[in-house]
C-alpha angles and dihedrals in degrees: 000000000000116000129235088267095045112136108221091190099060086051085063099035085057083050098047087046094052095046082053095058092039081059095047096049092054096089082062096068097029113038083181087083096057102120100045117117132261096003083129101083108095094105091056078054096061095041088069099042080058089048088050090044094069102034093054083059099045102047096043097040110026101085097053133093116265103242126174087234096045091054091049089054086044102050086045094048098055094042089050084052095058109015108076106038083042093059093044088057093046091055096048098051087041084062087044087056094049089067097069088174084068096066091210103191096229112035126153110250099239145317094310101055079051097059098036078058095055085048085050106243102108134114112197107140122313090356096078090082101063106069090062083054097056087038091062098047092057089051096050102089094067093055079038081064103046088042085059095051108010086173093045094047097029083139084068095057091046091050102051089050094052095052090051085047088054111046087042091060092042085052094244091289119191126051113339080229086071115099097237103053080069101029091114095067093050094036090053092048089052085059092050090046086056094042095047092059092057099045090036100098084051123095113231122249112229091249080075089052097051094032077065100047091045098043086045094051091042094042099060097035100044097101094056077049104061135021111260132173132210120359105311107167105101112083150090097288091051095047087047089051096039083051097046097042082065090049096054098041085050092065093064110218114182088237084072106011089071093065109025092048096047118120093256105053091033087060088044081051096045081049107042104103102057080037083054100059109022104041096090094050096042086039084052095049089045093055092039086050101043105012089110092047103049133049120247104254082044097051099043085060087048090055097049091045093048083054093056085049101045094049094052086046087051099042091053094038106040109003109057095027097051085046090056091048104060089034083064098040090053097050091050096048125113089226093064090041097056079052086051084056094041117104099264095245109193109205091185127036145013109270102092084180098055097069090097099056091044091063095035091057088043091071097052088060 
């Protein structure tokens, strides 16, 4: 159930994202389409899920007190929400890349990028981009911590900063796996998130409404409007306008809210994740099973639609249950509790008092 201060339109924005990278996957498992226009635009797509990323954060968490026991909800409740979805897609494509006769395009080399991927540190296919999401979330409480006392922690601030400065100028050097090599678009969204309390009892201006229609469209197109080499996408400009592109969705403005917060694209939202990770092997078993009884315009649309299915199967069936279960687990584990008896230390704040329901709301993200 959505809370008072639930944002339908990110919902949507997370839909629209993950239809984008279900499109631009779909040369992958038809070649045929190859030449189609602007198929190329996945990685705009994760740039936003990163965006999104922070300023979620920042916007459901920044304003409460840092408690030992709200850090521990918080770091369980973002590992129940990808872990287990995560591992059931790993394995399957692990069982994809066994056959090699298959050719699965995009299969893990052995028994130990298997298990790097298990440990989270892969990067077969769509899988490379969440290390640096769980990497994130185990370095939020430190931001979490600057975000409660800005003047208190201003080192934090500095810091973070710093780090951004450096690797920019070093070019984010390193895997691309590795949290820092993607720390601006998180970053950025951090700031939206902040920004977006403060703005959020005021109505938006049209000028928001149509800034986000025309960031969205240029966003997503820039690259069939100028001339570009290489892949140029990662960098400071794309991370402030990924970011931006969420702070100005999140204001709802009806120019944007009609259609982003729409049923459709607010289910897509809700499903993203499992569509996320399993739509290229479920979209390459649809084509191997079906691919001599259908013609091919008939049987693209077949794969995309199998992909719908199967994330709503897995969000019901894996997602949301497995979230539950090691919610559940957690709360009724001895080492929460000892943090329970523990005396409630806040880090950040003021509200001594306030440390139980932190942790307590944690759990419900």
């Amino acid at each position: 159930m959505n809370g008072p201060g639930h944002i339908g339109s990110l919902d949507g924005l997370r839909g629209l994202a993950a239809a984008i990278v279900l499109l631009s996957h779909i040369t992958l498992i038809f070649p045929e389409f190859g030449a189609l226009p602007y198929l190329d635009i996945g990685t705009e797509a994760v740039g936003i899920f990163f965006a999104l990323s922070g300023f979620l954060m920042a916007y459901l968490y920044g304003r409460r007190p840092v408690t030992r026991q709200g850090v521990g909800d918080f770091l369980v409740s973002r590992f129940a929400r990808i872990y287990p979805v995560y591992l059931a897609a790993v394995c399957l494509v692990g069982v994809l890349s066994t056959v090699t006769q298959l050719g699965y395009p995009q299969p893990m080399e052995g028994l130990l990028d298997f298990a790097l991927h298990v440990m989270l540190l892969g990067k077969s296919g769509v899988f490379w981009s969440v290390p640096p999401e769980i990497q994130f979330y185990v370095a939020f409480p430190v931001i979490w911590l600057f975000l409660s006392d800005p003047r208190r922690y201003q080192v934090i601030g500095f810091g973070l900063m710093g780090v951004v400065a450096v690797v920019s100028l070093l070019d984010f050097p390193g895997p691309g796996i590795l949290l820092h090599a993607k720390l601006p678009y998180f970053l950025f969204g951090v700031v939206a998130g902040r920004l977006h309390v403060t703005l959020s009892d005021r109505p938006p201006s049209v000028l928001i409404g149509v800034m986000a229609v025309v960031l969205l469209v240029v966003f997503f197109s820039y690259k069939h409007m100028v001339p570009v080499v290489g892949e140029p996408f990662w960098g400071l400009p794309t991370a402030l306008a990924s970011a931006l592109i969420v702070a100005l969705v999140a204001r709802e403005h009806p120019l944007t809210a009609r259609v982003l917060s729409s049923d459709p694209l607010r289910f897509l939202g809700v499903t993203s994740f499992s569509l996320y990770l399993l739509h290229v092997p479920v979209m390459f078993l649809t084509r191997q099973t079906f691919s001599a009884l259908l013609p091919l315009p008939v049987l693209a649309v077949l794969t995309l639609v199998t992909a719908l299915l199967a994330a709503w199967v897995s969000y019901s069936v894996i997602e949301a249950p497995g979230r539950r279960l090691v919610g559940d687990l957690w709360r009724a584990s001895r080492l929460r509790r000892g943090l329970l008896r523990r005396p409630m230390v806040v880090f950040g704040g003021r509200d001594k008092n306030h440390g139980l329901d932190v942790g307590r709301a944690s759990l419900r993200g």
